[in-house]
Residue, then its C-alpha position, 0 to 999 in steps of 0.5 A: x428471475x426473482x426481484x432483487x433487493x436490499x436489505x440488512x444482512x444480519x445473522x445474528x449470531x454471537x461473536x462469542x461462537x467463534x473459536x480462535x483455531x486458525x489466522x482469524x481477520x475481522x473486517x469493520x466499518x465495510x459498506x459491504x454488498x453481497x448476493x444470499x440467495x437472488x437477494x442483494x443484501x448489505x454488511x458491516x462486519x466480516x470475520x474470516x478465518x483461514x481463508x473463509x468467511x467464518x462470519x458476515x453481518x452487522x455492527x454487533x459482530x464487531x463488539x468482541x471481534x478477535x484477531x487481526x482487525x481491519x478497520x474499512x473506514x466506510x470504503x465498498x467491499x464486493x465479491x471477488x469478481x470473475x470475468x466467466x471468459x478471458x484468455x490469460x495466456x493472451x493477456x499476458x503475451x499481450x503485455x510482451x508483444x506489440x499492443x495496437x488495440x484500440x488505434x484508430x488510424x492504419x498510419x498510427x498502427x503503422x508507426x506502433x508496429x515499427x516503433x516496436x520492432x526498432x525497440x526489439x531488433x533481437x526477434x526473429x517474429x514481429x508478434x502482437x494484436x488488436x488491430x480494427x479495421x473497422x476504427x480506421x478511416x478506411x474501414x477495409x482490412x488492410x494489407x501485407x504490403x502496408x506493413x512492408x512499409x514498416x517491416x520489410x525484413x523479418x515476418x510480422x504476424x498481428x492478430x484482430x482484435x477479436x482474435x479471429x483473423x490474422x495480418x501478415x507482411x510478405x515475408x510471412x507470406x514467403x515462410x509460408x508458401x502462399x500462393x493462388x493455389x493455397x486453397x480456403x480451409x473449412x471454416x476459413x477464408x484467405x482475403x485476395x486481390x482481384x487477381x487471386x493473390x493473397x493480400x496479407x489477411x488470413x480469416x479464421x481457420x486460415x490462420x493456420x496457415x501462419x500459425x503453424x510456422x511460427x515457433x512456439x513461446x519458450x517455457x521462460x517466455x509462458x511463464x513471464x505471460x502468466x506472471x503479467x497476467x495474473x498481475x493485471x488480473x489482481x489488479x482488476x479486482x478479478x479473483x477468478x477468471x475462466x480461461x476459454x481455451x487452455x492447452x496442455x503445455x499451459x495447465x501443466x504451467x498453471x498447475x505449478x504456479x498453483x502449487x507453489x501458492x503463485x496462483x493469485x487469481x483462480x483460474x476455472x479452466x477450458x480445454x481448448x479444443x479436441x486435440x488438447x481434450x484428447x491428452x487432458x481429459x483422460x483422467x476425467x474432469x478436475x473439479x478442484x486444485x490446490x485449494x479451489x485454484x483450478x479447476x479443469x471441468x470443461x472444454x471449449x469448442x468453436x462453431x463461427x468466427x466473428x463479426x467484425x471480420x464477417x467469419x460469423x456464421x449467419x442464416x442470411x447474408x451479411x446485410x453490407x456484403x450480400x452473398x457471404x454468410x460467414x464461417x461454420x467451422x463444421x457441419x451439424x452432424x459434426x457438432x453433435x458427434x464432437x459435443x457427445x463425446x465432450x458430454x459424455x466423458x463428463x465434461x462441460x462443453x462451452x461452444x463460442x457462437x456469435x452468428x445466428x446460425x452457429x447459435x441455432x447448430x450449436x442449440x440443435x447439437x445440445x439438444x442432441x446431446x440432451x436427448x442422448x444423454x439427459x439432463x447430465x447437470x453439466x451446465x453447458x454453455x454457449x460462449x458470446x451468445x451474440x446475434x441469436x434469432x428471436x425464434x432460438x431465443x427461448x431454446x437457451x432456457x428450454x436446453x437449460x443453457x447458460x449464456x455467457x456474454x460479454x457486455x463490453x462487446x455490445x458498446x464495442x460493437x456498435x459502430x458496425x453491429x447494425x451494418x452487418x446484420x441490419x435493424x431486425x436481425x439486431x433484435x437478437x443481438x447482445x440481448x441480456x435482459x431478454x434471456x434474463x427475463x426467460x430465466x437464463x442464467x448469463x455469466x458475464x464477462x470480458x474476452x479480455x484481451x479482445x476487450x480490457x480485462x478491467x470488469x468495472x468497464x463491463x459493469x458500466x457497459x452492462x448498466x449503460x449500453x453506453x461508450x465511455x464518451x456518453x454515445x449514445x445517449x440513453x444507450x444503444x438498445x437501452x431495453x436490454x440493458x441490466x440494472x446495477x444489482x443483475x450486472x453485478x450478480x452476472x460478474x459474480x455469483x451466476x458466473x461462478x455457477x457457470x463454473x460449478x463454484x456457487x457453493x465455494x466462490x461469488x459471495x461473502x457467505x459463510x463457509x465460502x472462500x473470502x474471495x473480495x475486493x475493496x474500491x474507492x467508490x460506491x458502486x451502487x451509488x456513483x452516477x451511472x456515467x462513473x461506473x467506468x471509473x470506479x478503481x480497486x483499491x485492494x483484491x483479496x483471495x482466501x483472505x490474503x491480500x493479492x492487490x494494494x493500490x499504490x497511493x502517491 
């Protein structure tokens, strides 16, 4: 990867050369930073004209500017950022439903959940997620029994943080009919008692189990989600999100708010699995909608679960739980047939891996494709990325494959990262600098809501390897952590490449769409244990402002 740099950015043209045909807005007096190039360069000055970057330069842009003018009084401007993996749907219902991420007590779960359910008595389902067993003082996961103390009368159902296991009370357990005899699907696995009962936690594709007796949101109830949701997101600064795993239902909806102008932060499509691909790509791949809003060029498969739940898929057992290997949703040939069909009808295939061995199955099942097929372009992905053997390592930039990684994992992570996997295996593990410095493009972002969906978290996380408290000192694995110029261009101009966007999105560059955020700090500049703390004082898309922070 080339150095990165500062530098002035100044093109030198004329103000005169810009002809007023359209809604013009110059910007002044920005600290301005932007990617041309692999180089970070500065800016004073932009002018933009019907939603575009029309101009972006120095001081001498300033002297005739026309238009709406916009003095910045000195504040940072950024690209828009994009977080390359989120879950909008999930984000929003997160808003509706009982929030217990980030408790670091079952009782104090407990008391969050019945609070909620006495608040909301009217619904037939207690729904919500977050829970971490791994915070608790317990460290195990916990129980139907425990949230019978709380809800005894309607069925709860309460997804894992990471979204990859799922806690019930025993009248969901009735609802569904589980009993000795419900047997572990492919890829999953029911927790049980030491007589074989089912004790209230579903792995993986067990979930199902659950999931599919639970009514459906209503279209009113999808709608008021993706309205949180996209409030939040402006919020952030996040112009545009890629959402991992998007249903039919929900691209019709997110088409209508995009027609309607109410799309205010863009979303660059996943389909979410081979069901929903069967009834979504029959029209092949959609590049661009209302105006680089959507984008419907991809799909998303999963090959493991997740670490915290020990669904992970690894070549050896878990170093805390010998004889388990975790959970490999399917077998090698499987993968290869699912991801020639997806590659094949033109689409871009992101795969969620975290285990070693779901990385290695799902590297062997690109190079199948790539030996079937050739090099297509697609840019395909490997979602999370996380424990990957050192020797497969290489392989990402041998298959041309991005990796998509989530920085906030690693300080998340790290409590219980090393317990699971032991100190040699971790040498692969949340490793960004390594695959950067082999020239692999990583597209960073969140998995909001498994993290926040806030990405100046992710860029401290990227810089520091740190939690929010310090810990540990130095950062954990400190090696592979980025420097502030490579975080930010992964929160931008390399994760729009991943969505195939460079050429319209994740820079200030003229002739793409002014897509920018304006923050009360400067971020190269703030103390590196402040980056966290850096706040969005307005989010712009296509030149129109979508955020104001309210100032008391």
């Amino acid at each position: 990867m080339k150095k990165l740099f500062i530098l002035l950015f100044a093109l030198g043209i004329s103000i005169s050369a810009c002809t007023n045909t359209g809604d013009v807005k110059t910007f002044v007096n920005a600290n301005g930073y932007t990617f041309s190039d692999d180089s970070l360069v500065t800016f004073t000055t932009m002018i933009i004209e019907d939603g575009k970057i029309k101009k972006v330069g120095g001081q001498e842009l300033s002297d005739g500017a026309s238009g709406e003018i916009i003095d910045l009084a000195g504040k940072t401007v950024l690209p828009g950022l994009i977080d390359a993996h989120g879950h909008v749907m999930g984000l929003g219902f997160q808003e509706l439903n009982v929030n217990v991420a980030g408790i670091e007590s079952l009782e104090a779960t407990l008391d969050t959940i019945k609070a909620y359910a006495e608040a909301n008595p009217e619904l037939d389902w207690i729904q919500g997620r977050g829970w971490n067993q791994t915070l608790w003082e317990e460290n195990e996961f916990p129980t139907a029994e425990d949230l019978d103390r709380v809800v005894p009368d309607r069925p709860v159902y309460l997804s894992r943080v990471d979204g990859h296991a799922g806690w019930v009370n025993s009248k969901a357990l009735e609802l569904a009919q589980i009993s000795k005899d419900t047997p572990d699907p492919q890829g999953g696995k029911i927790i049980r008692d030491g007589n074989g009962e089912a004790t209230g936690v579903f792995v993986d594709a067990a979930e199902n189990y659950i999931m599919e007796i639970i009514p459906d949101p209503t279209e009113v109830e999808r709608k008021r989600a993706l309205e949180e949701a996209l409030e939040q997101m402006a919020s952030m600064g996040l112009t545009s999100v890629h959402d991992a795993g998007v249903s039919a239902t929900n691209w019709e909806i997110y088409k209508e708010f995009a027609g309607q102008g109410k799309m205010t932060t863009r979303i660059y499509a996943m389909i979410g699995g081979m069901t929903a691909f069967e009834e979504l790509s029959q029209n092949g791949p959609v590049d661009s909608y209302a105006n680089d809003r959507l984008a419907l060029r991809s799909v998303k498969l999963y090959s493991d679960g997740a670490l915290g739940s020990r669904g992970a898929a690894m070549i050896e057992p878990y170093s805390d739980d010998p004889g388990n290997r975790g959970l490999l949703f399917a077998d090698q040939q499987e993968f290869n047939e699912t991801m020639m069909t997806t590659a094949s009808a033109g689409f871009q295939t992101n795969v969620h891996a975290i285990g070693d061995r779901a990385n290695r199955v799902i590297l062997n099942a690109f190079e199948h494709v790539r030996d079937e097929l050739g090099n297509q372009g697609l840019r395909h992905r490997i979602e999370h990325a996380q424990i990957v053997a050192l020797e497969d390592i290489p392989r990402f930039a041998e298959l041309d494959i991005i990796a998509s990684m989530q920085p906030r994992h690693a300080t998340s992570d790290k409590n219980m990262a090393v317990d699971r996997v032991g100190e040699e295996r971790i040498e692969g593990g949340y490793a960004w600098q390594t695959f950067l410095d082999q020239g692999t493009i990583v597209a960073a972002g969140s998995d909001f809501p498994v993290e926040p969906s806030n990405p100046f978290w992710g860029l401290y996380s990227s810089v520091t390897r740190m939690d929010h408290d310090g810990n540990p000192p130095g950062g954990w694995y400190p090696d592979e952590s980025l420097s502030r110029a490579q975080a930010l261009k992964a929160f931008t101009i390399d994760a729009a490449y991943a969505a195939h966007q460079e050429e319209v999105l994740g820079s200030i560059e003229e002739g793409k769409w002014a897509d920018f955020v304006v923050i009360d700090q400067d971020y190269f500049e703030v103390p590196a244990r402040d980056i966290y703390k850096v706040d969005v004082l307005e989010t712009w898309v296509a030149g129109e402002k979508v955020y104001s922070k309210q100032i008391d």
